[in-house]
C-alpha positions as CSV (number, residue, x, y, z in Angstrom):
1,X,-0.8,15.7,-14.6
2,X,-3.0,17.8,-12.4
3,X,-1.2,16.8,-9.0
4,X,2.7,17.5,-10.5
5,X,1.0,21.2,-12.0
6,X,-0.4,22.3,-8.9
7,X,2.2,20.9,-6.8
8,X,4.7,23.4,-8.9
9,X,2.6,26.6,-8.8
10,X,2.5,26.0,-4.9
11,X,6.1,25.8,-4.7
12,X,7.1,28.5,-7.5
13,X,4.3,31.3,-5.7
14,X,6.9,31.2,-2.6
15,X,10.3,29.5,-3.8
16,X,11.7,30.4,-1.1
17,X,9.8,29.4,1.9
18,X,11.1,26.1,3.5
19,X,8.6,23.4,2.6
20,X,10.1,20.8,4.4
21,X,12.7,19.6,6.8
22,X,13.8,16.5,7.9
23,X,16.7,15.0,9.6
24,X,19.1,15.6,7.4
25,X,18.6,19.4,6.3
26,X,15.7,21.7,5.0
27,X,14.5,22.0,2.1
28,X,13.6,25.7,-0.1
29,X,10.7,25.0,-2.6
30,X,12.8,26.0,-5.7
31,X,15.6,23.2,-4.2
32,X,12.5,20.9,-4.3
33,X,11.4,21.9,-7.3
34,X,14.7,21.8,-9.4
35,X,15.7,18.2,-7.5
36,X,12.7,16.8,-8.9
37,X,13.9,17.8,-12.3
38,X,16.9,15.9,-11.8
39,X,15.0,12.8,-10.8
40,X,12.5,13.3,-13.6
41,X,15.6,13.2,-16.1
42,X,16.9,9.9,-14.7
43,X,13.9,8.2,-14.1
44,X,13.0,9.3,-17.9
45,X,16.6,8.4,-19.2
46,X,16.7,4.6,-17.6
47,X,12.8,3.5,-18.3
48,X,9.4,3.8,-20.1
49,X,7.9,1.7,-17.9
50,X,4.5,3.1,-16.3
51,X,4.9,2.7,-13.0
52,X,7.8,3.6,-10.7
53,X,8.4,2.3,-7.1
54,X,10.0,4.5,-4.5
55,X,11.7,3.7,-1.7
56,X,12.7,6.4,0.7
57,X,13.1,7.3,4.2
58,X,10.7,9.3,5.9
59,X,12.4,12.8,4.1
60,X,11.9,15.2,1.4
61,X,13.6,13.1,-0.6
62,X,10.1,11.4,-1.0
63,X,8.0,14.5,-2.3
64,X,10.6,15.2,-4.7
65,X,10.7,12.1,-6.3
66,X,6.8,12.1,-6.2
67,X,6.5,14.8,-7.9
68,X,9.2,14.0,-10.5
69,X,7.2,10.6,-11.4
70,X,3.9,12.7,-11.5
71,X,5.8,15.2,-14.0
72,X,6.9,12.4,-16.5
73,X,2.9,11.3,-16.4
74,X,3.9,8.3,-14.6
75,X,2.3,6.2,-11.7
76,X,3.8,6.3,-8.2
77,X,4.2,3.4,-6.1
78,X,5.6,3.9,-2.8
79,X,7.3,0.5,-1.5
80,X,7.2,-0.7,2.0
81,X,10.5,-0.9,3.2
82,X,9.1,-2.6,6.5
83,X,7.4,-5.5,4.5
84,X,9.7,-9.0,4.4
85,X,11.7,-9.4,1.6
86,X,9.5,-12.3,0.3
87,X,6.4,-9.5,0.2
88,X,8.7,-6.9,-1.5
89,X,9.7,-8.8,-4.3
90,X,5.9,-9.9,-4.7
91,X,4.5,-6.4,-4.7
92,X,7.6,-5.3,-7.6
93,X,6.4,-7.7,-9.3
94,X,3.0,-7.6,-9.1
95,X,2.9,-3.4,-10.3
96,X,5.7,-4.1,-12.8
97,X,8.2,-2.6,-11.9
98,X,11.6,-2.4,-13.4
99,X,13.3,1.1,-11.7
100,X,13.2,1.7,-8.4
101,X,14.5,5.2,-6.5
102,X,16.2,4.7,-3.5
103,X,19.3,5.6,-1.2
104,X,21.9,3.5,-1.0
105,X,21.3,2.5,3.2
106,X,18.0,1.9,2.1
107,X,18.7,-0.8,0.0
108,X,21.0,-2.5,2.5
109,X,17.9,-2.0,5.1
110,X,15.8,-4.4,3.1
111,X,19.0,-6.4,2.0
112,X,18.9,-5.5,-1.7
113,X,16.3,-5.7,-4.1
114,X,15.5,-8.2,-6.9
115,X,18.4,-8.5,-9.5
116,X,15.9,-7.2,-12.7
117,X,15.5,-3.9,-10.7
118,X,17.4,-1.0,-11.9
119,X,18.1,1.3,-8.9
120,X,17.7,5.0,-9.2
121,X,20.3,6.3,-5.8
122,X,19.6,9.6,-5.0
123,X,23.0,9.6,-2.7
124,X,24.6,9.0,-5.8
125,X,23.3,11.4,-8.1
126,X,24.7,14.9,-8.7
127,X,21.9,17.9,-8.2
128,X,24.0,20.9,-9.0
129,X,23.1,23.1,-12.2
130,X,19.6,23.6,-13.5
131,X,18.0,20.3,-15.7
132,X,16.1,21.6,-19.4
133,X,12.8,22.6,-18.0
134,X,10.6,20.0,-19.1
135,X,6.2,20.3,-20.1
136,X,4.8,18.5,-17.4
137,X,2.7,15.3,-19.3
138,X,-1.0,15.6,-19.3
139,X,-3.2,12.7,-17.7
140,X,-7.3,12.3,-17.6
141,X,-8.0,12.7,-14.1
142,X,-9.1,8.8,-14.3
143,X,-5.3,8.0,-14.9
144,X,-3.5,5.6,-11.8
145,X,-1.7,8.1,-9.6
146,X,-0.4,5.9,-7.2
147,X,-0.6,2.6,-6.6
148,X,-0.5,1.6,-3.0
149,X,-0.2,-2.3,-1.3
150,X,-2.5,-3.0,1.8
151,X,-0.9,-5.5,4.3
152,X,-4.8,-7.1,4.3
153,X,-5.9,-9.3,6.9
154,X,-5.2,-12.0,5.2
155,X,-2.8,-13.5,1.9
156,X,-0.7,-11.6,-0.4
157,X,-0.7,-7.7,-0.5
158,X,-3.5,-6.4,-3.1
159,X,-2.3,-3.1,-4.9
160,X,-4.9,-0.3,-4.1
161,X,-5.9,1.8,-6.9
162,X,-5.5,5.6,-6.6
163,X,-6.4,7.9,-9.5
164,X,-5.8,11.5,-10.0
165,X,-9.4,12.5,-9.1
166,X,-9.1,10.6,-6.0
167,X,-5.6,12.0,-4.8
168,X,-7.1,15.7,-5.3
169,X,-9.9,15.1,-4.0
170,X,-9.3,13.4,-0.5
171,X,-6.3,16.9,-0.3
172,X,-9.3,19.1,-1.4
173,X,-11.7,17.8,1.0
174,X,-9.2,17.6,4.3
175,X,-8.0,21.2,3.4
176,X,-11.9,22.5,3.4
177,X,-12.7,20.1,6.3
178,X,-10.5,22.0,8.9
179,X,-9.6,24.7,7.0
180,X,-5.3,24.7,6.5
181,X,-3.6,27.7,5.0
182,X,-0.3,27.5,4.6
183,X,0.6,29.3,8.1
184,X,-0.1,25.4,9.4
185,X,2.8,23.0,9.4
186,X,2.7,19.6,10.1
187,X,5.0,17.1,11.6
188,X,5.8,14.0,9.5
189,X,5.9,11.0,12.2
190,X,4.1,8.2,9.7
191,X,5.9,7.0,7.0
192,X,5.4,8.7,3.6
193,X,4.4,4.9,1.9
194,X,1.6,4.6,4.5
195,X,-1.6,6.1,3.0
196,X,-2.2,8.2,5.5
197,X,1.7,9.5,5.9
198,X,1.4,9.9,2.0
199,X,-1.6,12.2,1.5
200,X,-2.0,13.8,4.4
201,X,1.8,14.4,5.8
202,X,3.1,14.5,1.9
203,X,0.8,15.2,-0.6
204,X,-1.5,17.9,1.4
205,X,1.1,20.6,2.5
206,X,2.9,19.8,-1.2
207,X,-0.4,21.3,-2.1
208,X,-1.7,23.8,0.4
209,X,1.8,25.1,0.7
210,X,2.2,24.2,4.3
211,X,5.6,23.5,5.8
212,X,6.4,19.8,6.8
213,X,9.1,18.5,9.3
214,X,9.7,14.7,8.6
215,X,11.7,12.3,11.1
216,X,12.6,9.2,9.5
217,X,12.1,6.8,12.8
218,X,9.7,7.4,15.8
219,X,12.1,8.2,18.4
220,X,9.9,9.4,21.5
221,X,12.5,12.6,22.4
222,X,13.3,12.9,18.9
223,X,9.3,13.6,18.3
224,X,9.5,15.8,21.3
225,X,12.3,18.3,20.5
226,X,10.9,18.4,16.9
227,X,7.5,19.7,18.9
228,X,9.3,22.1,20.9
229,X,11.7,23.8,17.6
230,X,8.8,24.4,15.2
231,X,5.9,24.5,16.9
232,X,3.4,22.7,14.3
233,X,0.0,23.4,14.3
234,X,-0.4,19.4,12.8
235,X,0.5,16.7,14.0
236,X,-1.1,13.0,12.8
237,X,0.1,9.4,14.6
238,X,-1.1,6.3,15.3
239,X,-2.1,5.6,18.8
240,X,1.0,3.6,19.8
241,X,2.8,6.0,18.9
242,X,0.4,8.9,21.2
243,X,0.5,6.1,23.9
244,X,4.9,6.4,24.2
245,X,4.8,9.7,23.7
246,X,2.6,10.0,26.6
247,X,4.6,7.7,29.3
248,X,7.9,9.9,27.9
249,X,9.9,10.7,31.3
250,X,10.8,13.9,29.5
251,X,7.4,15.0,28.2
252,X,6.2,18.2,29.4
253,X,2.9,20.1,30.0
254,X,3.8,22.8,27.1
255,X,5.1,20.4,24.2
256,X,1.5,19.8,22.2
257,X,0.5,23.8,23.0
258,X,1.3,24.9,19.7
259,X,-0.9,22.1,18.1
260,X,-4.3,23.0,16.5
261,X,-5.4,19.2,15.3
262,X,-3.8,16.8,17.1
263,X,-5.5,13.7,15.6
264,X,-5.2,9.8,15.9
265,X,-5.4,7.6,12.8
266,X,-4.8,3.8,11.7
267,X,-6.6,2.4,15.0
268,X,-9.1,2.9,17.7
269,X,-7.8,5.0,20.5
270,X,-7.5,3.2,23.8
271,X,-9.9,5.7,26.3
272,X,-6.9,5.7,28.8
273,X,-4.3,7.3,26.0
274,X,-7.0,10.4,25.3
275,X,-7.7,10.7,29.0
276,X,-3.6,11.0,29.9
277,X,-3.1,13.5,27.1
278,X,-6.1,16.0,28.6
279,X,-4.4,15.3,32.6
280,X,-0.8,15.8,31.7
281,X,-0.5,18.1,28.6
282,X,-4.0,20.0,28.6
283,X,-4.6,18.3,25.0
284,X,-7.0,16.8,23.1
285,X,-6.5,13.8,20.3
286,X,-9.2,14.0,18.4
287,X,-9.6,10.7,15.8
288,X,-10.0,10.3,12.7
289,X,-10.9,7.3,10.1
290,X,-10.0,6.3,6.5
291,X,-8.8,3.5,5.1
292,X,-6.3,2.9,2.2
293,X,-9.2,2.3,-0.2
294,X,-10.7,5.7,0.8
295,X,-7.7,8.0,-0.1
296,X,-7.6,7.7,3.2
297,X,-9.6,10.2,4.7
298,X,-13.2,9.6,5.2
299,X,-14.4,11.2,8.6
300,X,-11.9,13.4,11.2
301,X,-13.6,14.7,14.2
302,X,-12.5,18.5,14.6
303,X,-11.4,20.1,17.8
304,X,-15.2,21.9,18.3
305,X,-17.0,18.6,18.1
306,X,-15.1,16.9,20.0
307,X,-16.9,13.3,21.3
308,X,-14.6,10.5,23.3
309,X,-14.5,7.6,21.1
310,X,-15.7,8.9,18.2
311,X,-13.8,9.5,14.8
312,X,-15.8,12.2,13.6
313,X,-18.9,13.1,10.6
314,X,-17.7,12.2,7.2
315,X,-15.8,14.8,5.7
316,X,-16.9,17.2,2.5
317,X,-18.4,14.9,-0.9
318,X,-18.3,11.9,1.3
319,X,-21.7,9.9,2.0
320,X,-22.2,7.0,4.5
321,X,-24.2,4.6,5.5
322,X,-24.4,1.6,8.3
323,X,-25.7,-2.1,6.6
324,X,-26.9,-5.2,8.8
325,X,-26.3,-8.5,7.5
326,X,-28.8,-8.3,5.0
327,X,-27.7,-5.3,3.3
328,X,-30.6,-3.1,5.1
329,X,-29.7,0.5,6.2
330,X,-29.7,0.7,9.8
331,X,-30.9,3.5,11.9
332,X,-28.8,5.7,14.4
333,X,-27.1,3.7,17.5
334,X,-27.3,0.5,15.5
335,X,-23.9,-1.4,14.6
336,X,-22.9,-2.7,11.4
337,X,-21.0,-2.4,8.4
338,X,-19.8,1.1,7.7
339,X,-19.6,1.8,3.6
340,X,-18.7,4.8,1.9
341,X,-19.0,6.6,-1.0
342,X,-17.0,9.8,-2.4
343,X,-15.0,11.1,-4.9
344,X,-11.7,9.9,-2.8
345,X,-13.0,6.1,-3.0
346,X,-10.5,3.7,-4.5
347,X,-11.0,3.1,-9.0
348,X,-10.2,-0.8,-7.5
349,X,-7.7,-3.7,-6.6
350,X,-4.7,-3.5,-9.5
351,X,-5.7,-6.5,-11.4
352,X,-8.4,-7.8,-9.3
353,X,-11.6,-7.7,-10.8
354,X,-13.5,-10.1,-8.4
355,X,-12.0,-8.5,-5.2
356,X,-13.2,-5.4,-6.7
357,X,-16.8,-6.4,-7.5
358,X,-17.1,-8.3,-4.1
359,X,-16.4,-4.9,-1.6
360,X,-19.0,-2.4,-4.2
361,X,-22.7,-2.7,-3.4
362,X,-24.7,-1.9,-6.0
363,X,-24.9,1.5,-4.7
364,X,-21.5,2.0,-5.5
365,X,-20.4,2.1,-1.8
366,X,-17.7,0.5,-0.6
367,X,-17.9,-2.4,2.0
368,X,-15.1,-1.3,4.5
369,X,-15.5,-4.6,6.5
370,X,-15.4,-2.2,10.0
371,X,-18.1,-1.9,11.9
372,X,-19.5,1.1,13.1
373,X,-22.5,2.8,13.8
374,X,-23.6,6.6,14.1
375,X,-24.9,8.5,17.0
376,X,-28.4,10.8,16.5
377,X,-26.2,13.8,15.4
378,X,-24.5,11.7,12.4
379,X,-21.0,11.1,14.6
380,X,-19.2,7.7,13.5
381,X,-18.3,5.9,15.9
382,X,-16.0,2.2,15.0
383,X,-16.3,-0.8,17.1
384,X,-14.4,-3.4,15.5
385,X,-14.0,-5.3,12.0
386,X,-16.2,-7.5,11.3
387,X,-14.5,-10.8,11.0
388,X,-12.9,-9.8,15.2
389,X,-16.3,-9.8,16.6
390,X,-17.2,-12.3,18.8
391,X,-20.1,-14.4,19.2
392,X,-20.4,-15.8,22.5
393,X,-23.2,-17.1,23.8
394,X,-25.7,-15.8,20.8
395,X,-24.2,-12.3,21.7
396,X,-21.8,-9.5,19.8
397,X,-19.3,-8.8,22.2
398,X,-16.8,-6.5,19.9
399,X,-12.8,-7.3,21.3
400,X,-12.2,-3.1,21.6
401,X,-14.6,-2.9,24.3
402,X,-12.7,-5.6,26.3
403,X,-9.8,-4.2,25.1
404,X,-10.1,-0.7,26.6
405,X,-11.5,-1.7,29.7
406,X,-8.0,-3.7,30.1
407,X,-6.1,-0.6,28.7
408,X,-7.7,1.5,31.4
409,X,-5.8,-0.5,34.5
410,X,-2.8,1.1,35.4
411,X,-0.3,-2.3,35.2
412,X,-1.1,-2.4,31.5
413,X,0.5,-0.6,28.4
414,X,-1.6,-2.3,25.2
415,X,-4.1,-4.8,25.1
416,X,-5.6,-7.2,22.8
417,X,-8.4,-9.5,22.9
418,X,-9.2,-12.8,20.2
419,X,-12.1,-15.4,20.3
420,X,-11.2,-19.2,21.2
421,X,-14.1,-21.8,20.8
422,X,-16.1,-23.0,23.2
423,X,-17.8,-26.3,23.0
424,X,-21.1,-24.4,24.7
425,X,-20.6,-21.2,24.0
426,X,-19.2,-20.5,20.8
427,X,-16.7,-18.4,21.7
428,X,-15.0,-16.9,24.5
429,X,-12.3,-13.9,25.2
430,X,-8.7,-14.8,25.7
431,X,-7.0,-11.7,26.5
432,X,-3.1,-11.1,25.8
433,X,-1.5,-7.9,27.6
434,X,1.8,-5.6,27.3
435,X,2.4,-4.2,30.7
436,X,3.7,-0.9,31.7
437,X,7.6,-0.7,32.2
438,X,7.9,-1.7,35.7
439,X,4.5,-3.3,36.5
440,X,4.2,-6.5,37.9
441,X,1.7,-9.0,35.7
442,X,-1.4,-10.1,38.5
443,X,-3.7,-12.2,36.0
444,X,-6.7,-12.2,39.1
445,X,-6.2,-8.4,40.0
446,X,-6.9,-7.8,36.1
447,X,-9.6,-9.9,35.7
448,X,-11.4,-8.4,39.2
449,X,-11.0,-5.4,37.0
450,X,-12.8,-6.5,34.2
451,X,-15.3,-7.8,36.0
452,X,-16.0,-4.2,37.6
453,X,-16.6,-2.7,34.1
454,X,-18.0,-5.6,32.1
455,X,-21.3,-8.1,32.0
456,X,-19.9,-11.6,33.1
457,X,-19.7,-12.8,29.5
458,X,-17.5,-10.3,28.4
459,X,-15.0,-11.1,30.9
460,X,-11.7,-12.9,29.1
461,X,-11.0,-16.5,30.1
462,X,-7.7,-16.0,30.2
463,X,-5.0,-12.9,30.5
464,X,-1.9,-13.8,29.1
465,X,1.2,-11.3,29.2
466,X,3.2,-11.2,26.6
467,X,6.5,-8.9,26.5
468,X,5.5,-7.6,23.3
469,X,2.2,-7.2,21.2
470,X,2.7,-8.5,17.5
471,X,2.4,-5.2,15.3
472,X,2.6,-4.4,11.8
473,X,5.2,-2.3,10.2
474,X,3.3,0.9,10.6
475,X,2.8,-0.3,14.6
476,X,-0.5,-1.2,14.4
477,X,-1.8,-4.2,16.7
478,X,-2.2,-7.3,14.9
479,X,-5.1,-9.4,16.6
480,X,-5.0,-12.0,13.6
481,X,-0.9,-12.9,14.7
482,X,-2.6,-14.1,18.2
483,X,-4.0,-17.9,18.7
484,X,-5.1,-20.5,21.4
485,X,-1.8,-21.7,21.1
486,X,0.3,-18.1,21.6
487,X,2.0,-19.2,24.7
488,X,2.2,-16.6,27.9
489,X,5.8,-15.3,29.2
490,X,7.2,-17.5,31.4
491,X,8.5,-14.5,33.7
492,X,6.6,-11.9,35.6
């Protein structure tokens, strides 16, 4: 397979640079490189089945055992440890999967997998000595590379087809977008079964030859000291993550100095967040866009185009365009649906024909349900998904421009905004807040402050506070887990 070949030659030009550290220890590319042989030989020794999950900490355990499945020709599917163990056993079962490899701690974590799953435990296995070197198994470039499992707004997870061509390609395209040589490292704060943790903070410096420092939980002075030891030039999170890093007793002016592209993912970034980093540490998050479907990465904004709220042009091979409701193209400054097209784009759901036919055009751009719209010098902008907007009163009112307008008063940490109906208006905004440690909850002081920066309309009916946000496993903010009926906490 293409990936596992050039994956090798990158580690074999330099075997022994350290290509990765995590928590646990470094890792030399030959050490890499001769580890995956081992895995290859037991994944190849317990099954023939096609597709192989892989359940690891955040580590280098996880490019290893990428690359070993890639090596046997197989298809990698990295398995959400976060996901309940209802959803687990659905998405095994739904790719097929009979061998899973895993760490023992891992497998208590989730409490244990299904009974029919043979378990792989790298903690288990002895790497010493040097495995039969092995021809690594040609693939067509249309051949499943990974298969990854969306959360969705809605239902069970749907498997995410990623081919060979895709995987290399999205790599190819980030690596020309900004330009990385393998003098960039990167630090590894997403998890590597998150699309974005998996091509960009796995796949990509596997690749370029970049070094990688991995941390298997988001511990805010853990992320620090790993900033001030190596120094990466790299450095992707969501902007939760940006937001505790930021309000970090311990944070200093000098920790994000060594960092060339410092870039937000997963989530619109909350104005207040971008403005804090530029006041206190002299930085600047620049965003970026992609979804699972889209390899991930379709648009980044780079450090010398820099625009506040935007997440960049699309990047190399990649073409978009903005649709009304009607399907027309729309014209600069206009919202509506953002679709893309590129050799990174998703071959389709696993199984889903239907799904997959209903988010293609017949263009053969795919319907990324966000909406967006483009400035006059081609710069996307997002301003919400489609199904969030609000229609209240005949008008759009998107909940992310409610949102950072709340995020902007100092009392609150994370906001998020949902539509209730309204018997003559259609809808209106309920808003429901995470404070700052500390800050005391004043429902009237908040909504004076909306009313400053927003038209009446816009203005939430109600601010609830609530002590935490729900999020899903990668921390993202889940609007859909908020209702009428969410109650308020009773405290201030």
């Amino acid at each position: 397979m293409r990936l596992a070949r050039t994956i090798i030659r990158r580690l074999l030009r330099a075997p022994t640079r350290v290509c990765a550290v995590d928590d646990q220890r470094s890792w030399k590319a030959f050490e890499l490189y001769i580890g995956a042989l081992h895995v290859a030989r037991a994944i190849d020794r317990t099954t023939t089945a096609e597709r192989i999950g892989v359940m690891l900490p955040t580590s280098g355990l996880f490019p290893m055992s990428m690359l070993a499945t890639w090596m046997l020709g197989r298809t990698l599917v990295p398995l959400n440890y976060l996901l309940s163990k209802k959803d687990l056993a659905y998405v095994i079962d739904d790719a097929g999967i009979d061998t899973v490899v895993t760490v023992g701690p891992m497998v208590k974590h989730v409490a244990e997998l299904p009974e029919n799953v043979t378990q792989i435990r790298l903690d288990e296995m002895r790497f010493g000595g040097f495995p039969p070197l092995r021809r690594t198994r040609s693939r067509p470039d249309d051949f499943l590379a990974t298969l990854l499992y969306t959360s969705g707004t809605s239902g069970r997870p749907k498997g995410v087809m990623l081919t060979v061509a895709n995987m290399a390609a999205n790599v190819d395209q980030c690596v020309r977008w900004v330009g990385f040589t393998p003098a960039d490292s990167l630090l590894g704060v997403l998890p590597n079964f998150h699309t974005f943790g998996l091509t960009v903070l796995t796949l990509l410096p596997m690749c370029a030859g970049c070094k990688v420092v991995y941390t298997a939980r988001f511990a805010p002075r853990k992320v620090l000291s790993l900033l001030r030891k190596h120094r990466p030039t790299a450095m992707i999170a969501i902007p939760s993550m940006y937001n505790v890093l930021l309000h970090t007793k311990s944070a200093e002016a000098d920790d994000f100095s060594s960092v060339k592209f410092l870039v937000s993912g997963g989530e619109p970034l909350p104005r207040a967040v971008a403005d804090g980093y530029r006041e206190k540490f002299n930085a600047v998050i620049n965003e970026g866009y992609g979804l699972t479907e889209t390899g991930p990465v379709s648009n980044w904004c780079r450090p010398h185009e820099h625009r506040p709220g935007s997440v960049g042009k699309p990047i190399v091979d990649v073409e978009e365009k903005i649709i009304g409701p009607d399907g027309e193209r729309l014209g600069p400054n206009q919202d509506g649906e953002v679709c893309i097209k590129g050799p990174n784009v998703m071959a389709g759901y696993f199984r889903l024909p239907e799904q997959t036919a209903e988010v293609f055009d017949d263009e053969g751009y795919f319907r990324s349900g966000d909406m967006g719209r483009f400035d006059d010098d081609g710069h996307l902008y997002i301003t919400g998904r489609i199904k969030e907007m609000l229609i209240i009163g005949g008008e759009n009112v998107f909940p992310r421009e409610i949102e950072e307008v709340l995020n902007a008063h100092e009392s609150v940490q994370e906001s998020a905004v949902i539509g209730v109906q309204d018997p003559s208006r259609g809808e209106l905004p309920l808003a429901f807040v995470e404070l700052v440690e500390g800050a005391t909850f004043d429902e009237t002081a908040l909504r004076s402050h909306c009313r400053e920066h927003l038209a009446p309309f816009k203005v939430p009916r109600e601010i609830r506070r609530l002590e935490k946000l729900p999020r899903n496993p990668t921390g993202k903010i889940m609007r859909r887990g908020l209702t009428a009926e969410t109650p308020a906490m009773t405290t201030s």
